[in-house]
C-alpha positions in Angstrom: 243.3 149.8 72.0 245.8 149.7 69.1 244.4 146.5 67.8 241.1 147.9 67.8 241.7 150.6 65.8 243.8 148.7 63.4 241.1 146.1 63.2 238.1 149.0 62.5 240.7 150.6 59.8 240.8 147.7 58.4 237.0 146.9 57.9 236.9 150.5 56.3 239.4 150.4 53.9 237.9 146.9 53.2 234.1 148.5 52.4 235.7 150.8 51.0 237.3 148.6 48.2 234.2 146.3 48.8 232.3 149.6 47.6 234.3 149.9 44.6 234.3 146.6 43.4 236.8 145.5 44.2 236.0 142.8 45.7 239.3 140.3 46.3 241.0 143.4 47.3 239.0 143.3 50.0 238.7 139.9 50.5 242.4 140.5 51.0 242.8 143.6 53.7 240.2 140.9 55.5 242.5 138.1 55.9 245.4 139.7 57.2 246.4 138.4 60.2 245.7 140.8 62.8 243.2 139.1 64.9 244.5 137.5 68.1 242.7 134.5 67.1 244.7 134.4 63.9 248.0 134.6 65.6 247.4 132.3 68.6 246.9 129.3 65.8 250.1 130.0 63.8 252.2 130.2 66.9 250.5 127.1 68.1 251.8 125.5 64.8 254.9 125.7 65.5 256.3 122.6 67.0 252.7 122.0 69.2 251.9 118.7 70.8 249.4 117.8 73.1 250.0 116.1 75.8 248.2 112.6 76.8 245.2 112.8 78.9 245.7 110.8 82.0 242.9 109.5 84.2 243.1 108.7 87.7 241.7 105.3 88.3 239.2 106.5 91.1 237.8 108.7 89.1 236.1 106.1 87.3 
C-alpha cells in the first residue's frame, strides 16, 4: 500500500509541474525509480548470468 501511494504522489506532483510547464521537471519525478519493475532490473544487473538451457535428448 505504501508503494501505491508513493507512486500516485508521484504522478501528481508530476501533473502538477507538467501543468506548470515544467516539463523536464516532470519528466524527472517520472523516472525515479520507484516501480518494482525498475528495481528488479538494476538488481538483476548486478553480477546476473543466465544459466545454459539444457535439453533432455527424449524430448526431441
Amino acid at each position: 500500500m505504501k508503494r501505491l501511494r508513493k507512486k500516485l504522489e508521484n504522478i501528481f506532483t508530476a501533473a502538477a509541474f507538467a501543468e506548470a510547464g515544467e516539463f523536464d521537471t516532470a519528466r524527472e519525478i517520472m523516472r525515479e525509480p520507484d516501480s518494482r519493475n525498475e528495481r528488479i532490473s538494476k538488481r538483476s544487473d548486478r553480477g546476473y548470468t543466465p544459466r545454459p538451457v539444457v535439453h533432455n535428448a527424449r524430448s526431441k
